[in-house]
C-alpha positions in Angstrom: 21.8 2.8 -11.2 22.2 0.1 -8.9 24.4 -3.6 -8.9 23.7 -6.6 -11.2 20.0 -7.7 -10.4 18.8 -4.9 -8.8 15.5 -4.0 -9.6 16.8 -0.7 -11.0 19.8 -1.9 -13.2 17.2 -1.4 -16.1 16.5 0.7 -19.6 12.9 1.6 -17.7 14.5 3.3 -14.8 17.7 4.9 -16.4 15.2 6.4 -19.2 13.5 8.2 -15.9 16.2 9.4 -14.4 17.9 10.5 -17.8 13.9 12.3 -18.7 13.9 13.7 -14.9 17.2 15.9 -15.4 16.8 17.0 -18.8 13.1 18.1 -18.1 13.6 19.5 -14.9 17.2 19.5 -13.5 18.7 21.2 -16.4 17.0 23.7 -16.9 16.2 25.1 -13.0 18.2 26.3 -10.3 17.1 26.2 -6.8 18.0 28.2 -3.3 17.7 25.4 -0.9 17.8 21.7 -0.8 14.3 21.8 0.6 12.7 23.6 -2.8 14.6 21.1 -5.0 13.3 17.7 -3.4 9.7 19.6 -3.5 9.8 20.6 -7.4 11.2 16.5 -8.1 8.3 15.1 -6.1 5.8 17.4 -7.7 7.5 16.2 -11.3 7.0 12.6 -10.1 4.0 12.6 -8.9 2.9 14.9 -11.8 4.4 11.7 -14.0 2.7 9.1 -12.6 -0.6 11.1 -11.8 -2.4 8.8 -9.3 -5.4 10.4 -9.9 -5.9 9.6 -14.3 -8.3 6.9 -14.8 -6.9 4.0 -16.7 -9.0 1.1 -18.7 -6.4 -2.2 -17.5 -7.6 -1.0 -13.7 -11.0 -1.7 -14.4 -11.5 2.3 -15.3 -10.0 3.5 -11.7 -7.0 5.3 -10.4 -4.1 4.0 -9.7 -5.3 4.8 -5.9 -8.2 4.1 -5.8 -7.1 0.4 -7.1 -4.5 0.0 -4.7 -6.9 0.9 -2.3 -9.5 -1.5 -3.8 -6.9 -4.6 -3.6 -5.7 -4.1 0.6 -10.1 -3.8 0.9 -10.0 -7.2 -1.1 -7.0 -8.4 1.2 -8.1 -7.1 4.2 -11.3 -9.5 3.8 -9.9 -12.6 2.4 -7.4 -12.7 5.7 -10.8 -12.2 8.0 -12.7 -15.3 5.7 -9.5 -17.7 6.4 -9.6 -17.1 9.9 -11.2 -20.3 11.6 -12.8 -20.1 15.1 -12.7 -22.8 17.3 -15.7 -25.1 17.5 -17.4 -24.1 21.0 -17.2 -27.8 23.0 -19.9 -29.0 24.7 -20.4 -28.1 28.6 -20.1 -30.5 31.2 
């Protein structure tokens, strides 16, 4: 899976990959590369479903909270911007 410390070296992400190629590897056969990469992503995405409302996210997607928190980001940077105090003319 990856070296000591990686972020992958876990149970978590070898229990993926091990679900991933007995679900779908196994038991398929594709023509082209192309066709193969196309039926993993649509098993991955189909896994984490983006779209399935969860309760710890405030009953919202997984989306539509990640698109909630840059919104909530994107506002906090514009209130810590300061402006410079016009001066006075002379």
């Amino acid at each position: 899976m990856g070296s000591v410390g990686d972020s992958y070296d876990n149970a978590l992400m070898e229990n993926f990959w091990s679900t991933l190629k007995i679900e779908l590897v196994y038991r398929h056969s594709w023509r082209t590369r192309n066709e193969a990469e196309n039926a993993i992503f649509t098993y991955i995405d189909g896994w984490y479903n983006t779209r399935r409302i969860q309760k710890d996210l405030g009953w919202r997607s997984p989306g539509e909270y990640e698109a909630a928190w840059h919104t909530h980001q994107a506002q906090q940077d514009q209130a810590t911007i300061v402006q410079p105090e016009p001066t006075d003319a002379r």
